[in-house]
C-alpha positions in Angstrom: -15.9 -67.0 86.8 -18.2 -70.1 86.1 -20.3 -70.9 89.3 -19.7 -74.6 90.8 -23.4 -75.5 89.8 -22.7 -75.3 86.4 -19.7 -76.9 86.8 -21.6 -79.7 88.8 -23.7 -79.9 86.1 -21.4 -80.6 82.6 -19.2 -82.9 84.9 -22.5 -85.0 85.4 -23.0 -84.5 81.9 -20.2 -85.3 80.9 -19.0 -88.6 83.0 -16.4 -86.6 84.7 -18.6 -86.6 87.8 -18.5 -90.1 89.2 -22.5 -91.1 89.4 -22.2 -92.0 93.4 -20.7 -88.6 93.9 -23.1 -86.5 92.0 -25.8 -86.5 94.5 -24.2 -85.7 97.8 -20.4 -84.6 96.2 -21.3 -82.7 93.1 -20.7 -79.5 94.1 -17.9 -79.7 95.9 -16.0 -82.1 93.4 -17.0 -79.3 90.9 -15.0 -76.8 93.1 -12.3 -79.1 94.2 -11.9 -79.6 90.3 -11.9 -76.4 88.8 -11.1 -74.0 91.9 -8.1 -73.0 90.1 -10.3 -72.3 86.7 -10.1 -68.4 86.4 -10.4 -65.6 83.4 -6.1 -66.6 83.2 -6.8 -70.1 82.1 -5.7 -68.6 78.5 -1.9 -68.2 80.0 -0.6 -71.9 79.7 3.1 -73.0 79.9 5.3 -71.5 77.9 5.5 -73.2 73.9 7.3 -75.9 74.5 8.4 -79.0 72.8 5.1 -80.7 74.1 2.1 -79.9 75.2 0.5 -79.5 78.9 -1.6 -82.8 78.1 1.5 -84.2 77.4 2.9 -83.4 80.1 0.5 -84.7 82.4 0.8 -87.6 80.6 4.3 -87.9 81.1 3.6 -87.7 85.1 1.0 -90.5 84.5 3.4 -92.7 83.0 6.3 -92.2 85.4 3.7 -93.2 88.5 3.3 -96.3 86.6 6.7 -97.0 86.5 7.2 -95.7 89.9 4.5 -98.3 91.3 6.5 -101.2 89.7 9.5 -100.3 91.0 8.0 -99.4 94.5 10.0 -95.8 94.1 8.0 -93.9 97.1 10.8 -91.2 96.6 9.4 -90.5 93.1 5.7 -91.1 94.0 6.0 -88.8 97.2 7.0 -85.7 94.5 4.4 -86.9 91.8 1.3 -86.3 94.7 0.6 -83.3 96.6 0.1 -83.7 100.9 -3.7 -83.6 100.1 -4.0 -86.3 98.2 -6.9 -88.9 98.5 -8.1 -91.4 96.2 -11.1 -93.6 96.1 -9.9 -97.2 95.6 -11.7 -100.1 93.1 -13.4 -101.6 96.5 -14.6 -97.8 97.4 -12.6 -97.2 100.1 -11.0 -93.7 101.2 -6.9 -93.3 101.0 -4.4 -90.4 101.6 -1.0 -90.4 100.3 0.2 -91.3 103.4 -1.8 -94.6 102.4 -0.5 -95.4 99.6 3.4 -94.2 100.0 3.3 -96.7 103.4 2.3 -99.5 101.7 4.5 -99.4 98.8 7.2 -98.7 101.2 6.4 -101.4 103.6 5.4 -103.9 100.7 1.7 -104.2 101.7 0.8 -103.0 98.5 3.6 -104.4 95.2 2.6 -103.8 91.4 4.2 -105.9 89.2 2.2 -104.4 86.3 0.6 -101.6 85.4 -0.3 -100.6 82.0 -2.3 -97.6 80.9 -4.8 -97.5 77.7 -7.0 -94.6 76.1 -5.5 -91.3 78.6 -7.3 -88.7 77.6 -6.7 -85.1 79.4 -8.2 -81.5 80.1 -6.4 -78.4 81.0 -8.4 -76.0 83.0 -5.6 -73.6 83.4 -3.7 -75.2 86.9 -6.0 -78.1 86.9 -5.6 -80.8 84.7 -8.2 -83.8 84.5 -6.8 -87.0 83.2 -9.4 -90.1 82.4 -8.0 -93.7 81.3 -8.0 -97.8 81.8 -5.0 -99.1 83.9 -4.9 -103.1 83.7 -2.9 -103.3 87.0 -1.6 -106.6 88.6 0.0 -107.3 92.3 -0.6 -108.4 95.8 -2.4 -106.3 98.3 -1.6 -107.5 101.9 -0.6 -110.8 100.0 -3.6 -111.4 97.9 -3.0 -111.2 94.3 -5.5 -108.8 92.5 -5.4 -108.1 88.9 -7.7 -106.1 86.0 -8.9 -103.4 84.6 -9.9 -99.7 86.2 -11.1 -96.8 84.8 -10.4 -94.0 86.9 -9.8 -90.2 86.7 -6.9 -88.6 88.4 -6.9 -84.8 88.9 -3.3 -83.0 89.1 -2.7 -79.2 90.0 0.4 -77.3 88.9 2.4 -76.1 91.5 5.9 -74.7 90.6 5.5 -75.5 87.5 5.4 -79.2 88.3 2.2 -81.4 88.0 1.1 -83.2 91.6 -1.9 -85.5 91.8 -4.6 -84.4 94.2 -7.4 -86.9 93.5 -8.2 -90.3 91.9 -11.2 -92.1 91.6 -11.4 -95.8 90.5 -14.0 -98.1 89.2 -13.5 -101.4 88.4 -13.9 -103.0 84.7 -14.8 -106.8 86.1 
């Protein structure tokens, strides 16, 4: 079993570990992150036609499409109750966030497009890294531009579900 300060430490060095985060977070972002990490991480899915990254990938894509189409139904089974995010403007949201406003149309995409998704399996935990150029209104101000963000997803019968994201903006 790695311990979480090592873990702590090649997420820093890495870039995996936001920088605000590293000094008050980094431990417990290390543990959120790899808590399902374990001597089993060599049994992944079965062989399949694709791989677990592309998998993940797959999930990423359909919440894009999901956004745009302001289907909470599908977003509701691609993130898991504990959700939480840290938005572009640094601000705190659950899924129950995010599912209201799409469904109430607080928050509308009308694009989202995803460049450079890059992702590591640890076992259940999946870390996924990219640039979305998203465009919308927010409460009726249009915001557009680019992110990059990392999204962590656990498996959970045998389904991927997004438990974290954290954004920072390109501008």
């Amino acid at each position: 079993m790695v311990g979480t300060a090592t873990l702590s430490r090649y997420l820093m060095v890495t870039g995996l570990l936001p920088i605000p985060c590293r000094p008050r977070f980094g431990a417990a972002f290390a543990l959120v992150v790899f808590s399902a990490y374990s001597p089993r991480v060599a049994a992944q899915e079965p062989a399949t036609a694709s791989s677990p990254e592309d998998s993940v990938r797959a999930v990423e894509t359909a919440r894009g499409q999901a956004l745009v189409h302001a289907d909470t139904v599908a977003l509701s089974r691609m993130l898991a109750d504990e959700f939480v995010e840290i938005s572009r403007l640094g601000t705190r949201r659950t899924r129950a966030d995010n599912i209201r406003d799409i469904a109430s149309g607080a928050l509308r995409l009308t694009s989202v497009r995803y460049d450079s998704l890059t992702v590591r399996i640890y076992g259940d935990v999946a870390v996924l890294q990219g640039i979305a150029d998203n465009t919308g209104t927010f409460r009726g101000f249009p915001f557009s531009g680019k992110i990059r963000y990392t999204r962590i997803f656990v498996r959970r019968d045998g389904r991927w579900q997004g438990i974290a994201m954290q954004q920072t903006s390109m501008q």
